[in-house]
C-alpha atoms as one frame of an Amber mdcrd trajectory, in Angstrom:
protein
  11.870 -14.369  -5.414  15.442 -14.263  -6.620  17.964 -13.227  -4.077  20.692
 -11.720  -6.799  20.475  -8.759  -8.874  18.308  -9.465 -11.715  18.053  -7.978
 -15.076  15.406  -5.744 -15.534  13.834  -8.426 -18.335  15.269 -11.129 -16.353
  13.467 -11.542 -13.306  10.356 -13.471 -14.516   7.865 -15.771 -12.282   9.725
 -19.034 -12.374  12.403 -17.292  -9.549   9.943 -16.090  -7.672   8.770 -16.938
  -3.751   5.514 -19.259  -4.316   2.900 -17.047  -3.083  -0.370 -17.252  -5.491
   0.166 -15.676  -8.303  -1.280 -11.466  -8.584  -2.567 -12.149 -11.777  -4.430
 -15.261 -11.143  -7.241 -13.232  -8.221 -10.617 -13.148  -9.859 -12.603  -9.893
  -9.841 -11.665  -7.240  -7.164 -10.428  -4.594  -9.579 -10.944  -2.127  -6.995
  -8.538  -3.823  -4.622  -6.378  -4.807  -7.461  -5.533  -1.239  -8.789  -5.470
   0.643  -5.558  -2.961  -1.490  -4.709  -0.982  -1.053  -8.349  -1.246   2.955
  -7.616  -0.056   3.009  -4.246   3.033   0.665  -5.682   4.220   3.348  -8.309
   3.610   5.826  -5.942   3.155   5.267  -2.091   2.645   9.179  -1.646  -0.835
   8.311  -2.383  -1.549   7.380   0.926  -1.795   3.615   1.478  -5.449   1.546
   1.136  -8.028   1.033   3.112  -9.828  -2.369   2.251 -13.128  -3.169   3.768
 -14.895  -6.577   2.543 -16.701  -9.730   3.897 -13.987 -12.885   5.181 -12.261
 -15.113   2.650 -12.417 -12.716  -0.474  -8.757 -12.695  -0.990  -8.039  -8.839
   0.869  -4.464 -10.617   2.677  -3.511 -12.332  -0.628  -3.675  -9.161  -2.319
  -1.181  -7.639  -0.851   1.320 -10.622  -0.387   0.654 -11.153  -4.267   1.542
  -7.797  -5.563   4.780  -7.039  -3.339   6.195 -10.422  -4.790   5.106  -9.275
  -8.279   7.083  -6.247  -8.055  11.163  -6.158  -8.222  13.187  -6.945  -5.275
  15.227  -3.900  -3.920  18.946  -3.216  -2.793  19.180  -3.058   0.891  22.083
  -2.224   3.247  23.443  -4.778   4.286  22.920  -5.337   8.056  20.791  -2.647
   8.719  17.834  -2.635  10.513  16.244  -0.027   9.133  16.012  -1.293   5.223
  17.859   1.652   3.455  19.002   2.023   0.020  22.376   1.549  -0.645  22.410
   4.212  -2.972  20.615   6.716  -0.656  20.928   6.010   3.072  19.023   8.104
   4.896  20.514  10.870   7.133  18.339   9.613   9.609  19.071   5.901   9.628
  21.246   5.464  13.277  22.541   2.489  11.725  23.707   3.891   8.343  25.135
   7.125  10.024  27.937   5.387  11.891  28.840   3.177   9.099  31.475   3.474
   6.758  30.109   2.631   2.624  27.707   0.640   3.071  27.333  -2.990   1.555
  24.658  -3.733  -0.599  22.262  -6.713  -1.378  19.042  -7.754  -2.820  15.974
  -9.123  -1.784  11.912  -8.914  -1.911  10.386  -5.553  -0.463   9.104  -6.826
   3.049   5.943  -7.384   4.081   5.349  -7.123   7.507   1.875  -8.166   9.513
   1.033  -5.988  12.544  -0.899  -8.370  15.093  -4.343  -7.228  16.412  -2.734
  -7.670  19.618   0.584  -5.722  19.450   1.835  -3.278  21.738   3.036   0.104
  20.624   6.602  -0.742  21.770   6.644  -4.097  19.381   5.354  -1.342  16.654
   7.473   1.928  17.305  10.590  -0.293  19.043  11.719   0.036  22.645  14.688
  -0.204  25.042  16.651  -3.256  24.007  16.471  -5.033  27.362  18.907  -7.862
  26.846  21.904  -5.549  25.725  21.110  -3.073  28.946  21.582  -6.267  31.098
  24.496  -8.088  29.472  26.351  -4.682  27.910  25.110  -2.027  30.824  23.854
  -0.038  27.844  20.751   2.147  26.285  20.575   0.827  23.074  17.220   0.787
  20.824  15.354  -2.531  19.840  13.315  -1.307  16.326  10.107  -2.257  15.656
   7.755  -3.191  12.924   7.829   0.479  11.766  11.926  -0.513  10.908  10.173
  -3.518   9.075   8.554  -1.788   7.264  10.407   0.520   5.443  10.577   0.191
   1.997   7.828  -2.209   1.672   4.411  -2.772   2.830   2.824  -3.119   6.495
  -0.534  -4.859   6.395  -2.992  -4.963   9.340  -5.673  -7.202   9.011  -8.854
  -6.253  11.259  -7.528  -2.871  11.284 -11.102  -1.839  12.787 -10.457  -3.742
  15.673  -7.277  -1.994  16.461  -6.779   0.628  19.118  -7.452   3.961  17.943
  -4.271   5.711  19.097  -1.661   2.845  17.671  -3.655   3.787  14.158  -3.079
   7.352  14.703   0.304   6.189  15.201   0.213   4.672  12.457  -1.211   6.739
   9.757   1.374   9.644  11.454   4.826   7.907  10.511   2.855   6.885   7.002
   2.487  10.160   6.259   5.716  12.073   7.796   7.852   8.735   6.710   9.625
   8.715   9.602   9.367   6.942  13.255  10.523   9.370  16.502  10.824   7.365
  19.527  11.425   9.960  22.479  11.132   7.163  25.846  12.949   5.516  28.409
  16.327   7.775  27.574  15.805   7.002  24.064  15.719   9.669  21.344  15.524
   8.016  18.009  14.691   8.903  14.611  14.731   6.561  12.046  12.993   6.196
   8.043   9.814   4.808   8.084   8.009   4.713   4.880   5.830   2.333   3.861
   2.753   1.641   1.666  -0.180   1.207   4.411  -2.480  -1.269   4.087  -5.519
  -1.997   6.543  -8.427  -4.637   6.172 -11.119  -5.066   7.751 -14.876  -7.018
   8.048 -17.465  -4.112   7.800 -19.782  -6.574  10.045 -16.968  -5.560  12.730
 -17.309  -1.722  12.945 -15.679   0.848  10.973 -12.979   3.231  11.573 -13.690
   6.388  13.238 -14.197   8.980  10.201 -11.037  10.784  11.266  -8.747   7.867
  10.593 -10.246   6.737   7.639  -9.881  10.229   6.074  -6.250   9.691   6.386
  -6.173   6.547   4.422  -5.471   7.633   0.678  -7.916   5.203  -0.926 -10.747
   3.000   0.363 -11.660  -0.319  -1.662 -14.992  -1.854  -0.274 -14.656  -5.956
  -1.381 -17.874  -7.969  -2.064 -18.414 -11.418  -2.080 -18.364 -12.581  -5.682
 -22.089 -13.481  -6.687 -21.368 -14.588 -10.461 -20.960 -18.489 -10.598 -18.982
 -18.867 -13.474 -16.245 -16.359 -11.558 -17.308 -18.484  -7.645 -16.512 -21.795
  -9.632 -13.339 -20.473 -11.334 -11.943 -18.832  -7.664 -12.298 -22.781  -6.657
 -10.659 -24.258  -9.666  -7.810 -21.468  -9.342  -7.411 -21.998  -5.676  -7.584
 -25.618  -5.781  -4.960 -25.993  -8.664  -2.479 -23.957  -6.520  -2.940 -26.033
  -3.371  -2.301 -29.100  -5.374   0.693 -27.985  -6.956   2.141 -24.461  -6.485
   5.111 -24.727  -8.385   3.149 -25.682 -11.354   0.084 -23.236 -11.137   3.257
 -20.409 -10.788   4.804 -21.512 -13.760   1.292 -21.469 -15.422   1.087 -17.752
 -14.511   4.615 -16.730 -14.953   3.903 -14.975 -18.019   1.108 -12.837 -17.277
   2.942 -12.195 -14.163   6.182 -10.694 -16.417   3.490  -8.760 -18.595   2.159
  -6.985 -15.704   5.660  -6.302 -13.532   7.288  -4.973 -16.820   4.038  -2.610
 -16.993   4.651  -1.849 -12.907   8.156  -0.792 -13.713   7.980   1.275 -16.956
   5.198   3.381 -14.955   7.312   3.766 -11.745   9.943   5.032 -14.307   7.710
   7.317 -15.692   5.533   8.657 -13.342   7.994  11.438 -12.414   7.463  12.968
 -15.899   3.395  12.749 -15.805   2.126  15.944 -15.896  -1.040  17.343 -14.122
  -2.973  19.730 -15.949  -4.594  22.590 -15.030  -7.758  21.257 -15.953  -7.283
  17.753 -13.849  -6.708  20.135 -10.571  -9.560  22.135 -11.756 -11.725  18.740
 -11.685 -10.249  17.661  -8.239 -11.145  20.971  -6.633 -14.596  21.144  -8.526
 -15.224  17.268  -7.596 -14.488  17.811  -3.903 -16.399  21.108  -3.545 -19.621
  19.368  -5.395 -19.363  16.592  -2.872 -18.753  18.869  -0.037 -15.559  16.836
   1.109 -13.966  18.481   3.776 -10.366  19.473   3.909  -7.902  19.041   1.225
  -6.589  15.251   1.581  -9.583  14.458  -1.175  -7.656  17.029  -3.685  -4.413
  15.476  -2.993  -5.280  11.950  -3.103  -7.082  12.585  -6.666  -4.008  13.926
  -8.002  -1.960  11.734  -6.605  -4.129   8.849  -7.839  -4.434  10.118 -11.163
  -0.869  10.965 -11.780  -0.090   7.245 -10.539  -2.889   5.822 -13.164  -1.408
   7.816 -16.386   1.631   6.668 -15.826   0.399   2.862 -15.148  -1.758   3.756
 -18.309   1.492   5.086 -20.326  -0.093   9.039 -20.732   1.772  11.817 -20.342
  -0.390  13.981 -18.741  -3.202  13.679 -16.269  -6.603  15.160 -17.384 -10.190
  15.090 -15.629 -10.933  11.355 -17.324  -8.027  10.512 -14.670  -9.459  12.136
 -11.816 -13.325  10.578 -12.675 -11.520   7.530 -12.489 -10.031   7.015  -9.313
 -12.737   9.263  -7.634 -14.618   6.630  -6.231 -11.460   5.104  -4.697 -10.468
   8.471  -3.534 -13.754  10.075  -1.971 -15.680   7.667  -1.297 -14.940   7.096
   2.373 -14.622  11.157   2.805 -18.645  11.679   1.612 -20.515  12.777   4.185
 -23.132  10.460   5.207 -26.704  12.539   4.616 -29.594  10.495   5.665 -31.965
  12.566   3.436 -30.140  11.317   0.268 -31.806   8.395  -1.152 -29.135   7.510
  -3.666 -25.405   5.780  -2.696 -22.602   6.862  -2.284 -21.162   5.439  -5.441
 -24.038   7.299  -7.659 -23.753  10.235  -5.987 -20.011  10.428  -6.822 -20.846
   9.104 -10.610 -22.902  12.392 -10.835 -20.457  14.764  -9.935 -17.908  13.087
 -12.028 -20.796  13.046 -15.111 -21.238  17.091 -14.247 -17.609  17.528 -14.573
 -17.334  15.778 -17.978 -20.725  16.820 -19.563
């Protein structure tokens, strides 16, 4: 991705880093436009992707923050802020003087099965105390983060309290580190993004509640799409550059579509009736609390302006419910249908 201030119509697919193209993943549409809606508008709450190995949940992710514009940073500063709107919390920004600003991809940052909650939240910075003789704070992959996306792969496999963690600074957008003589408080928001094998265990029900939309993945059973995923893939590995170019304007179509609905999704407006639907939907699927409302709103308002509408109404809300609820149903063993018809049926009682 281009490293200098682009043109709005300027930045198109030949500049950009040679990750496989976001337009060129068969199938997945689930995957594919949770990710687009937490993009124009990470208040939605991040994604929760669940599917079998090698169906394309990592590449996803990389994909689509490469697709969208690169960002002005601050220049030097750990934390990622915006030039143009440093936060009062950044320690970094708050000593500085006017900041310096310059432009590169949103970051992507991978949080290893393995790491500790120090390497995530940040800890004492151990070499200055021994060289300087002073407290000074090492950030972590939260200060990554910021501004872009953190992806955790195997998510299910992670310890329950560093998701807590996790899904708390998501949510609040901000990282409090309160240890070792250390009180820091620095920005931390980020679109959330968790994968995981369903083979491997789920999430406890409480944390998965707190992940805005949940996208189950399949393995791809249609050969004409199995034998195209192979041709794709296979054309790439043989010649990125070339498979990029091949791409570059689809690519263009679908970033200039990104960017007019960021710019407009401020001025969607939710109707009465679309909250009406959210509250009706969650009370017919006895969803408890009131994260189902919000994501549904959220969602919708994100997918109107993606769509170009000006206003949200209850065809919005039947159409991200399944992203939304899905993973908030309650699971009752008398109920012979799935989960996915039993959410088609409330949405079809809503709209007959």
């Amino acid at each position: 991705m281009a490293t200098s201030k682009p043109h709005d119509d300027e930045h198109d697919g030949t500049t950009e880093s040679l990750v496989f193209p976001f337009t060129a993943i068969v199938g997945q549409a689930d995957l594919k436009l949770g990710l687009i809606l937490c993009a124009i508008d990470p208040a939605v709450g991040g994604v929760m992707v669940m599917g079998h190995r090698g169906t394309a949940k990592s590449t996803a992710v990389r994909s689509l923050a490469a697709l969208l514009p690169p960002a002005r940073f601050v220049a030097g500063c750990p934390y990622q802020c915006d030039p143009a709107r440093p936060s009062p919390q950044c320690p970094s920004c708050a000593r500085a003087g006017k900041p310096r600003a310059e432009t590169r991809p949103l970051p992507v940052v991978d949080l290893p099965l393995g790491a500790t909650e120090d390497r995530v939240v940040g800890s004492l910075d151990i070499e200055r105390a021994l060289v300087e003789g002073v407290q000074a704070f090492a950030p972590g992959l939260l200060a990554r983060a910021n501004r872009g996306f953190l992806y955790i792969d195997e998510v299910n496999l992670l310890e329950d309290h560093l998701v807590d963690l996790l899904l708390d600074v998501a949510q609040s957008g901000v990282n409090v580190v309160e240890r070792e003589g250390i009180s820091i408080r620095h920005p931390a928001r980020f679109v959330l993004v968790g994968s995981g094998n369903p083979e491997e265990g789920d999430l406890r029900p409480q944390l998965l509640d707190r992940f805005g939309l949940h996208a189950r993945i399949t393995t791809i059973l249609d050969v004409a799409e199995r034998v195209e995923i192979v041709r794709r893939r296979m054309a790439y590995d043989a010649d990125p550059s070339a498979f990029v170019a091949r791409w570059a304007t689809e690519q263009q179509r679908l970033r200039r579509r990104i960017r007019a609905a960021m710019r407009r999704h401020p001025n969607v407006v939710l109707g009465d009736d679309a909250l009406n639907a959210a509250a009706q939907l969650c009370v017919d699927l006895a969803i408890d609390g009131h994260r189902g409302e919000l994501t549904l709103c959220r969602a919708a308002t994100a997918l109107a302006a993606y769509e170009g509408h000006e206003r949200v109404g209850p065809a919005e809300i039947g159409r991200v419910a399944r992203l939304a609820l899905h993973h908030r149903l309650r699971k009752d063993p008398l109920e012979a249908a799935g989960d996915d018809r039993r959410i088609e049926r409330a949405v079809a009682a809503l709209t007959a």
